[in-house]
N, C-alpha and C positions, 0 to 999 in steps of 0.2 A: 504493500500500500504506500503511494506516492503519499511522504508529509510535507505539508507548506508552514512555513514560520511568518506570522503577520506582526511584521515592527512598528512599534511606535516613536518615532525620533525624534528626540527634543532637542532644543537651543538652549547652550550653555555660555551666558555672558561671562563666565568666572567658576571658580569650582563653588562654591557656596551655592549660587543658584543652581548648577550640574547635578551637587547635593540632591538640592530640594525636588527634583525633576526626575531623579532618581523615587525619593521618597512619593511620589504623586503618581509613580506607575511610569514611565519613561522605558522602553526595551531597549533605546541604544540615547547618543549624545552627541552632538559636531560641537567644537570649540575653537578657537582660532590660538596657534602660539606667539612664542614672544612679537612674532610680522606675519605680512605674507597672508593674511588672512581675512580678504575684501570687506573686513568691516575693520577700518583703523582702529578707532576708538575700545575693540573689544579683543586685546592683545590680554595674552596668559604667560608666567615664566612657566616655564616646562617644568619644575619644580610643583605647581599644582597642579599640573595636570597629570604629573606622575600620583597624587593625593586622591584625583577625582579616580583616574581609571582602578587603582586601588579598591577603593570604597564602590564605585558601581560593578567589579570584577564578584564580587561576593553574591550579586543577584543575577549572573551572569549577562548586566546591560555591556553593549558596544561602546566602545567611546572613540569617532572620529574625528580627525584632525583637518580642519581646514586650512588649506594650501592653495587657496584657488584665487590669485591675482597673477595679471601678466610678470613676467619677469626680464628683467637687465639683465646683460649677459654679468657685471658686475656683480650683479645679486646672486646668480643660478649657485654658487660652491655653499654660501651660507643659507639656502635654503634647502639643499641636501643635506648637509651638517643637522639644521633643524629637524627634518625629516628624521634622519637618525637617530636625534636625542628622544623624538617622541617616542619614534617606534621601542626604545629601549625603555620607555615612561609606560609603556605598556598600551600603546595607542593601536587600533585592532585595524586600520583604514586610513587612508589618505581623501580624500577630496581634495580634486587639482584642476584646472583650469589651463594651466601651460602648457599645453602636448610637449616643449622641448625638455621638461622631464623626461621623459618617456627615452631621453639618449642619454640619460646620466647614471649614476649610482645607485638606485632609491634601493633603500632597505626593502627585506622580502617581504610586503605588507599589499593586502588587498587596494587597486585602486577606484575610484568614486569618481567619473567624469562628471565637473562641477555642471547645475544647467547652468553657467556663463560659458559653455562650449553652444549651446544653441542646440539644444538637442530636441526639436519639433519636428523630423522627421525621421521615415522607418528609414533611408541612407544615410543619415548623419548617426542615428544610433547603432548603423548593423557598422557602419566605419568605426566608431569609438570600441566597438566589440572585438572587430578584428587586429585593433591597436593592443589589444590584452587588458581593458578594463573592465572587470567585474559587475561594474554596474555603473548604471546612468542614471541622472536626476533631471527628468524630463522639462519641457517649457511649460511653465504654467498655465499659459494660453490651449491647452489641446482640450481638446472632446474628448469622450468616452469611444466614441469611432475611430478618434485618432489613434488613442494608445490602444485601441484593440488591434488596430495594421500593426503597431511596431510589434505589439508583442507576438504577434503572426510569423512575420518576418525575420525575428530575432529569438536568442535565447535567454539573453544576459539580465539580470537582475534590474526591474523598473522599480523607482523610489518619485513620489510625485510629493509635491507642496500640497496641503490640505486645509494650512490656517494662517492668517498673519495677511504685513502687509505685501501692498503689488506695485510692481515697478510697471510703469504704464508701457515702456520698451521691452520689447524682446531681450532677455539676461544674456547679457556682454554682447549686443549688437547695440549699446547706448552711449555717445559719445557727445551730447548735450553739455554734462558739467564741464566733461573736459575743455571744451570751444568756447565756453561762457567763461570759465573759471584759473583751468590748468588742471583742475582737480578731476583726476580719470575716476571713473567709475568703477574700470577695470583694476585700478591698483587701490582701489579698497578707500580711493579718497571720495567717492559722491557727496555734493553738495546740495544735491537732492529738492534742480532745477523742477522736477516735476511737482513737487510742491507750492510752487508759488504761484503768485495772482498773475494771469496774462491777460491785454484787451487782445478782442478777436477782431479782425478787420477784414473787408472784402476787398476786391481790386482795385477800387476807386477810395479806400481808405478810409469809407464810411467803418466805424465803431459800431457790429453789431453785439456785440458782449463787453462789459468793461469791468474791469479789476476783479474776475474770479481765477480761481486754483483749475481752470480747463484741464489741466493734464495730470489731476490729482484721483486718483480711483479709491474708492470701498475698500478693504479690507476683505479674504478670500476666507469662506467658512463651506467647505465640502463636507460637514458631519451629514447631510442627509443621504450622501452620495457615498459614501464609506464601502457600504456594499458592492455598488456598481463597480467602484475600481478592483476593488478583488476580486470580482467577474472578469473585469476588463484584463486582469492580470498583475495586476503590480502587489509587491509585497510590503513595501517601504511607505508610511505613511509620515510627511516632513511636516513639523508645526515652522515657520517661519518666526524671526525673533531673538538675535543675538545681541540688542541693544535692550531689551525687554527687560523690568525689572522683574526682582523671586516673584509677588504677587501674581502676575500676569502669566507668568511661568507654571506657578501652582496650581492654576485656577484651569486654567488651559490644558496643559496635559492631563490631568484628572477627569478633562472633560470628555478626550478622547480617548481615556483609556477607556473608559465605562463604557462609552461606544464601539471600539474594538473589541471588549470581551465579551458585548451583549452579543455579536457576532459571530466569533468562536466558539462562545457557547452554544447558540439555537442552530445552527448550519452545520450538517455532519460533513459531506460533501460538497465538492464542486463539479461542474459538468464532466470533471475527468479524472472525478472519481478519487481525486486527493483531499486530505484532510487537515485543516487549518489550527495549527498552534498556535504559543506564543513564542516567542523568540528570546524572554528573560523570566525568570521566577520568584515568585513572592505575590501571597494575595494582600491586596489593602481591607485594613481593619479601619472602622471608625473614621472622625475625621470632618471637615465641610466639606456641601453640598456645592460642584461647583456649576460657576453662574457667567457664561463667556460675555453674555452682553453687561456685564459689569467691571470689565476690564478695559484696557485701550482700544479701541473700536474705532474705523471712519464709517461706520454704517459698516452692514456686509451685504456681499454679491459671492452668487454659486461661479461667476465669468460665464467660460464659455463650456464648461460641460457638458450638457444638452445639446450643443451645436447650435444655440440660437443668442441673440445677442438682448441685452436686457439694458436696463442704466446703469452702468457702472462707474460713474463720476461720482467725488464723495462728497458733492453738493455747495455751500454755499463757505466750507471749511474746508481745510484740509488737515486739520486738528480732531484732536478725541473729543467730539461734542457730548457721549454718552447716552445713558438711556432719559426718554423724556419724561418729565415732572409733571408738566401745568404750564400756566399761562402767569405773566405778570400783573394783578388786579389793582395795583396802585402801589404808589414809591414815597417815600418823603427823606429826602437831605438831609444828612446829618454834621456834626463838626467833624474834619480830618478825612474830608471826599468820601466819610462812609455812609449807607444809605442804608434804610430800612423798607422792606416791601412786602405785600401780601399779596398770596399766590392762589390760585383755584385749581386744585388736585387733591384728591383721596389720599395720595403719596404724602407721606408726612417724613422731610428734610429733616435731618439729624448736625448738630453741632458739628463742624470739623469737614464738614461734605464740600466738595468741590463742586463747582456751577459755573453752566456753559451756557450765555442768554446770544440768542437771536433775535435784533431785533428786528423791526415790520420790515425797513431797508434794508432787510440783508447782514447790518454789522454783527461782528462776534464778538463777547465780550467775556472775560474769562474773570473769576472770584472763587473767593471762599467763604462759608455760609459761616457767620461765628458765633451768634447766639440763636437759638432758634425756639418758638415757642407756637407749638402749635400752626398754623399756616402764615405764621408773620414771621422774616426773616430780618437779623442784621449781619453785616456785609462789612469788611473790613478793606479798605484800602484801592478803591474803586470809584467809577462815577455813576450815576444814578443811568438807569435805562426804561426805555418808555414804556408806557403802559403798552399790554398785549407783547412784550417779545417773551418768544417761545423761551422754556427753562429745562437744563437738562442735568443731569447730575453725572458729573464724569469723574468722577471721586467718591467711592461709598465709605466711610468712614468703618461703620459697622459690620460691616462685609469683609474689609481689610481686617480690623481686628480678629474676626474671625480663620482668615488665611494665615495669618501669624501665630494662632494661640490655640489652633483646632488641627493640627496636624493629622494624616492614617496613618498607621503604622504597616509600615511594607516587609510582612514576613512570610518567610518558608516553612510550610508543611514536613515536619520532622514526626516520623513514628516511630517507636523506643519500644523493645524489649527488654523487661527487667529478668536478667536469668538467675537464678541461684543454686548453685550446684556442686556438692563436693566440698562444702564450702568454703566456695567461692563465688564471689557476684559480680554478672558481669552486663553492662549494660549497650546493648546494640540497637543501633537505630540506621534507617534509609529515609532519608532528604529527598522530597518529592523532583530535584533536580538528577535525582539518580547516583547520589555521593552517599557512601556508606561507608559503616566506622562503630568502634566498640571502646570501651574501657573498662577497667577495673576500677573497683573502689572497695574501701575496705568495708570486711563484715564479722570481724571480731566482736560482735556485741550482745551476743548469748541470742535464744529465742524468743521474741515479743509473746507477750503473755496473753495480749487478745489481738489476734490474728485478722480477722476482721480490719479491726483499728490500723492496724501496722500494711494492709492490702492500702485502706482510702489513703494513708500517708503519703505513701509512693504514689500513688495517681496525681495525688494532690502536687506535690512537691516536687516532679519531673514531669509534671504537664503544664509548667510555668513556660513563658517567654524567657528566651535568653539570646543577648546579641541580635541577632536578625532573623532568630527560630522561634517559632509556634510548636512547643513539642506536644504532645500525645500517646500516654501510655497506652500500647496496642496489645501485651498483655503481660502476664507476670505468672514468667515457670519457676516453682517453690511448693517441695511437697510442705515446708514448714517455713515461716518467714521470719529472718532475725529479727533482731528492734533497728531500726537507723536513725540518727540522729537526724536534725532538719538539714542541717550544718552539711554533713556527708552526701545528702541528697542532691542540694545545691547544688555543691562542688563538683559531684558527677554530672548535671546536667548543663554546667559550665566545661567541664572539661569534653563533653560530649562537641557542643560548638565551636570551642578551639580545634579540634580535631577534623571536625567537618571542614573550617576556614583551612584550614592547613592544607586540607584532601585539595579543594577544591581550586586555590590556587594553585597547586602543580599543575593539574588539569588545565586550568584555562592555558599556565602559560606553554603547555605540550599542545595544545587544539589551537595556540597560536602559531607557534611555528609552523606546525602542518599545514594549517591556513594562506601564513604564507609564503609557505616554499611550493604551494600549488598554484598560489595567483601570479609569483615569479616563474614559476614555469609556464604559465599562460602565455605572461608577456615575453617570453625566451621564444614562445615560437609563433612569437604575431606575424603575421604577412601583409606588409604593407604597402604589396604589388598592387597599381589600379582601382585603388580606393577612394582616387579625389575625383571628383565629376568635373570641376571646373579651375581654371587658376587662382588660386587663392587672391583677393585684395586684402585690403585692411583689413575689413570685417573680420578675417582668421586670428587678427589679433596676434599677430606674427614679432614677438619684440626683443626676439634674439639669437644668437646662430646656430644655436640647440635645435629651436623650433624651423629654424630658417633647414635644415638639413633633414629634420625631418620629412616636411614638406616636398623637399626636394627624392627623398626615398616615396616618397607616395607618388611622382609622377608628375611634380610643378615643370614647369619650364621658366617660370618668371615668379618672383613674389614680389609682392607689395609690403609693405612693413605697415606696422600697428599704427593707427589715426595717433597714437601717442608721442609718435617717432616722427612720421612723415607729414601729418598732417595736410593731408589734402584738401583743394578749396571746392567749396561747392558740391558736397558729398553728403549722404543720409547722416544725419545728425542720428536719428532714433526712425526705430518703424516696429508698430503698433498695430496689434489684432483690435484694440481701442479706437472709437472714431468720434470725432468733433461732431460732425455732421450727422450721424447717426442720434447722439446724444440731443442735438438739437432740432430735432425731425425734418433735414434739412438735407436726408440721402441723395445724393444725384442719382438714385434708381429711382424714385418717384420725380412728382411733379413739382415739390415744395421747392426741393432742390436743387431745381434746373434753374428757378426764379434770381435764384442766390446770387447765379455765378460759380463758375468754376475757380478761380482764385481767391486763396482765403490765408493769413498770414495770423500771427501769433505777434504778439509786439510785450516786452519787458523792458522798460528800462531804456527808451528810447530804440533799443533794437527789437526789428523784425525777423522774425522765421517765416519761410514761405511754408506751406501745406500741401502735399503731394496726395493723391485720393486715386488708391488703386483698385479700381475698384473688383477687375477681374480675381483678386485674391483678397479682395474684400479689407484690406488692410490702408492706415495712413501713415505717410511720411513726412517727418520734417526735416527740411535742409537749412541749413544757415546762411 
């Protein structure tokens, strides 16, 4: 019988929250080290990350390393060097983005083509396969039909995004900040251009949208669709969120765990007659109830999974507005720009709450609620807003404290035999991860006088939690039972989990070497005759002679080097399954459309972007 392993992958800013993501049910972890890791700002010494894979190696979670920014040929020795320190940290994966990896050293560790390789089509995936990567991390942007071609077509392990936010461009085909700013997208600096307010303009320069976030999207929440991807084939289920704080973290994977295992539990088979695990061990006990529309949010959208196109622009913000309140019913001024105002909503606003008002005109205006009594609010350090603007609360005060002080507990199913014999006692147990192990303990301590009593001791007293077990006496062979102290008890079922820990570390780190001294032999015998369809340009992201010679074994005859290098004029800035004109019922496949005008530009900041509308692949481009 075919088994399938269904993972849950979380985002780890730090090992702290890696921790807690672990504890919230997490099957595996991507984290970025000291560089090198396309989110600047969320750099780790390998020194914790050697701590996180540690502490998640116990539940048998993954913990991958991301490596996926363009690289300097200056850069490529110290990010092998890094490569090396993780995989010696115990790091189970790479995620890489630079194909001219691919002609260097890398320790023998399975690799993770980043999606900033562009991976939306079944040629670009069955290419990355043949290159000897283990697995892909698909484009966001695909259908249920899309990923069912690749997985058709291909064998290699699919991992898809399922929550968090969305870059409006296609991942590493977005060259926006860098032409605005200097600051590549590709090397982990985005300045995170799609954020901000733009006017829209038609050909003749008429203003027909002024000062919104146009290229700002929802936030991606696929839990309804959980199912259909595991139809669809993918086994890898990605939360998005390396800048994300613990709360949002906790709240979030807890949310898709219960989702995933409502799953694995009710579903025996799939059409092929395989049957779906989990991919780490330990059940969650206790705990909060988690609640995703109470965390950072720009609104959410399913995109394009259905294959149809919906609104997915995140409206009027492109900040966490939160879930809505009520309505503003009157305000009155206070000393020190604070104001006081009462509100018309059921929802009753707590001390400490964060608040996001819209007003009638569109403005945003951000606060904090600080006294609150019943539907009347005071407001600390802000200016009054008009009657009627919408109120949202994107800060639960209440909610938080409970993510903080309500933790589950994430333990292993341990069953324990108490044996006694000859006297001697010995206590053996098997770890629902399949790790078994016995100890002795001492039983010098004459016959228990009531028998009975001395039977519930032992149940009582080696059916405790200990470390990261849930033990369970499964039975107890004793034609006569000594007395044991509570003390003795303990200790055996403490030394019971050291023992386990001990087993189970050898294990991992022998099923890692295995692991990858077979993903190196993969890539030992990749063939990388005939794989490239066209001559690479920029778009390859080509930004050094590693990758340049690669390219070149695939059958280039010319390469272009990275927009970061060469920079070319007059070239796709960003291109987007996202559409302006769609959003604004303004398709040129209808009539609304054609009214408009074909030319349509973007302006910030005194500069314009022209608008490219393709329409036969249904996608928009902007050119600088």
């Amino acid at each position: 019988m075919q088994i399938k392993k269904l993972e849950l992958l979380a985002p780890a800013k730090n090992r702290d929250i890696g921790i807690a993501a672990v504890n919230c049910g997490a099957d595996a972890l991507y984290i970025a080290g000291p560089s090198f890791g396309a989110r600047e700002s969320a750099s780790n010494p390998i020194e914790d990350i050697e701590a996180l894979c540690t502490y998640a190696h116990k539940y048998g979670v993954r913990v991958y390393l991301t490596l996926n920014t363009i690289l300097y040929d200056r850069e490529i020795e110290r990010a092998v060097r890094m490569a090396h320190e993780a995989y010696n940290a115990g790091c189970d994966a790479l995620i890489i983005q630079d194909l001219g990896l691919l002609n260097t050293d890398l320790p023998p560790v399975p690799l993770f083509a980043s999606t900033q390789t562009n991976n939306r089509t079944a040629e670009q995936v069955s290419m990355m396969e043949s290159l000897g990567f283990n697995r892909v991390i698909l484009a966001r942007e695909l259908s249920l039909e899309q990923i069912k071609d690749i997985r058709a077509k291909t064998g290699i392990e699919l991992e898809t995004f399922i929550h968090g936010a969305l870059c409006v461009s296609y991942s590493g085909q977005c060259y926006l900040s860098s032409h605005i700013t200097g600051r590549s997208a590709n090397r982990g600096e985005c300045a995170q251009p799609c954020r901000s307010n733009y006017n829209l303009l038609d050909g003749n320069g008429r203003t027909l949208v002024k000062n919104k976030p146009l290229l700002s999207l929802k936030d991606l929440n696929l839990s309804s669709h959980i199912n259909d991807l595991v139809e669809a084939g993918v086994t890898s289920f990605k939360i998005e969120g390396r800048l994300k704080n613990v709360s949002y973290i906790k709240n979030i994977v807890r949310y898709y765990r219960e989702t995933i295992d409502d799953i694995i539990e009710n579903r025996i088979r799939d059409k092929e007659g395989a049957q779906f695990i989990h991919s780490s061990y330990g059940k969650l006990y206790g705990g909060f109830t988690p609640r995703p529309d109470l965390t950072f949010n720009r609104g959410y959208t399913e995109l394009y999974i259905d294959g149809k196109r919906e609104m997915w622009q995140s409206g009027e913000s492109a900040k966490n507005k939160g879930e809505y309140i009520g309505k503003v019913r009157n305000f009155k001024e206070r000393r020190g720009g604070n104001f006081t105002f009462e509100y018309a909503s059921k929802v009753l606003l707590e001390n400490g709450d964060g608040l996001c008002f819209v007003t009638p005109s569109g403005e945003v205006v951000g606060t904090r609620a600080n006294v609150v009594s019943g539907n009347v609010v005071t407001t600390n350090g802000t200016e009054g807003v008009p009657v009627g603007s919408e109120i949202y609360r994107n800060f639960n005060n209440s909610f938080e404290r409970e993510l903080e002080s309500n933790m589950p507990d994430r333990l292993l199913k341990v069953l324990v035999d108490f044996i006694y014999q000859d006297d001697v006692c010995r206590l053996q147990c098997v770890c629902e991860d399949g790790e078994e192990c016995s100890v002795l303990i001492g039983s010098d301590f004459g016959i228990a006088d009531k028998q009975e009593r001395a039977r519930e001791s032992i149940k009582m007293q080696l059916g405790k939690a200990s470390d990261i077990y849930s033990f369970e006496v499964r039975d107890i062979k004793a034609e006569l039972l000594p007395f044991f102290p509570i003390s003795v008890l303990n200790n055996g079922r403490r030394a019971l989990a050291d023992e386990l820990n001990r087993r189970r570390a050898e294990r991992n780190a022998k099923e890692r070497i295995e692991t990858g001294t077979t993903a190196a032999l993969l890539r030992k015998k990749a063939d990388y005759r005939g794989l490239l369809p066209v001559e690479p340009d920029y778009r390859y992201n080509i930004s050094n002679s590693y990758s340049e010679e690669l390219y070149k074994s695939l059958g280039a005859g010319s390469i272009e080097m990275a927009y970061e290098i060469s920079r070319p004029p007059s070239v796709e800035l960003m291109r987007c399954k996202y559409c302006i004109r769609h959003e604004l019922g303004i398709c040129l496949k209808e009539e609304s459309g054609k009214k408009v005008g074909t030319t349509l530009y973007l302006e910030n900041n005194g500069k314009k972007y022209r608008l490219l509308f393709d329409c036969k692949n249904c996608e928009m481009v902007i050119f600088g």
